[in-house]
PLY file of the C-alpha trace (Angstrom):
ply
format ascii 1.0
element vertex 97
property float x
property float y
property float z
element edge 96
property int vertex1
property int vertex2
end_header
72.65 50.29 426.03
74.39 50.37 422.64
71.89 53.51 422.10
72.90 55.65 424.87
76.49 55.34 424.04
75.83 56.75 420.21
73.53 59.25 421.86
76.59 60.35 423.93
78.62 60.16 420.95
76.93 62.16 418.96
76.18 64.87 421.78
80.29 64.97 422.26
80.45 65.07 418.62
78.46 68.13 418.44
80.05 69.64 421.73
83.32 69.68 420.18
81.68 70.94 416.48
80.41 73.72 418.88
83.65 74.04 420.30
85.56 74.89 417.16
82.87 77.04 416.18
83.33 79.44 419.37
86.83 78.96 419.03
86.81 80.49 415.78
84.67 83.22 416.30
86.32 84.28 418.76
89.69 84.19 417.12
87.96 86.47 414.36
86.72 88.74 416.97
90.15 89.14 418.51
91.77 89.51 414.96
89.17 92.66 414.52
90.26 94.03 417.76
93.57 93.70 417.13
93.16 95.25 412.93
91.36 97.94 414.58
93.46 98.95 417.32
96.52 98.55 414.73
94.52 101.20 412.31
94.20 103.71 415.64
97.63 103.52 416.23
98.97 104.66 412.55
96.39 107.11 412.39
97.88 108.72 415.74
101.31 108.04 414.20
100.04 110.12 411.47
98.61 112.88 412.93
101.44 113.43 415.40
103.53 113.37 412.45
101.42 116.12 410.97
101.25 118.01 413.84
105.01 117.93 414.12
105.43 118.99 410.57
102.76 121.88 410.96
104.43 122.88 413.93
107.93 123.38 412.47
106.55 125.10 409.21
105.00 127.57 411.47
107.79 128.11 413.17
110.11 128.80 409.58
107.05 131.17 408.57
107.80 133.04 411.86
110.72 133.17 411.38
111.31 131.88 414.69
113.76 128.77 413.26
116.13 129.00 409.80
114.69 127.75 406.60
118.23 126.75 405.74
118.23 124.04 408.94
114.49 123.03 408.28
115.81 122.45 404.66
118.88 120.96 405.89
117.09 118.74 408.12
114.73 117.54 405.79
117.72 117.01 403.06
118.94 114.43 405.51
116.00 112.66 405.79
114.04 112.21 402.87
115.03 109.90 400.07
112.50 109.39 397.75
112.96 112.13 394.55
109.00 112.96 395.04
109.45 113.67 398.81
112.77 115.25 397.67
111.03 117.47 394.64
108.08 118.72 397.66
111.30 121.31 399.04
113.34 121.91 395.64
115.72 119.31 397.01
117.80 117.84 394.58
117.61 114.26 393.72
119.57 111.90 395.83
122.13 110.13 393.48
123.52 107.60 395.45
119.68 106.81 397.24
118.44 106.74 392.90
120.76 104.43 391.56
0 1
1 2
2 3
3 4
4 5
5 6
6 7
7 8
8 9
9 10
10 11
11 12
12 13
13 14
14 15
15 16
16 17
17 18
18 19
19 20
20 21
21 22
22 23
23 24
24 25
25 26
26 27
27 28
28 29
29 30
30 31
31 32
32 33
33 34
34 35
35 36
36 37
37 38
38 39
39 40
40 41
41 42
42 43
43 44
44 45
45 46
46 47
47 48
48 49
49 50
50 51
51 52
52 53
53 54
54 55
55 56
56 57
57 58
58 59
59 60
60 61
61 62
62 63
63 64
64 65
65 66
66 67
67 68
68 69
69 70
70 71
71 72
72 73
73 74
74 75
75 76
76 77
77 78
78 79
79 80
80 81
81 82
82 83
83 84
84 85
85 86
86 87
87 88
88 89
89 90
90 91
91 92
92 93
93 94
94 95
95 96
């Protein structure tokens, strides 16, 4: 009697040691998933971003929107001196010190 009750024990013991196991697994298989679909997303981000970009340049090259407002634009938004240096901006004093 005393050895059916190990036996059943040990077989919960290893049920739940399975248990974790799949529980794991399938935590690192959702945590893929999730990495990968994160990765997609900020390469889309990207490339609309790009595209974007691409489109407005075209449009300045045309002729079909004023450098001086792309420029102006762009003066607003970028802060970093390298970002800054890519349009002959100046540098950004109060964003430097």
């Amino acid at each position: 009697m005393t050895a059916n009750i190990e036996k059943a024990q040990k077989r919960v013991t290893d049920l739940e040691e399975k248990l974790k196991q799949a529980k794991a697994l399938k935590q690192k298989v959702e945590a893929r998933a999730k990495a990968a679909e994160s990765k997609q997303n900020r390469a889309a981000d990207t490339r609309r971003k790009i595209l974007v970009g691409a489109a407005i340049l075209a449009k300045v090259e045309r002729g079909e929107w004023p450098k001086d407002k792309m420029l102006e634009m762009m003066s607003q938004q970028l802060t970093r001196a390298d970002d800054r240096a890519l349009f002959d901006l100046p540098v950004n004093e109060k964003v430097a010190l």
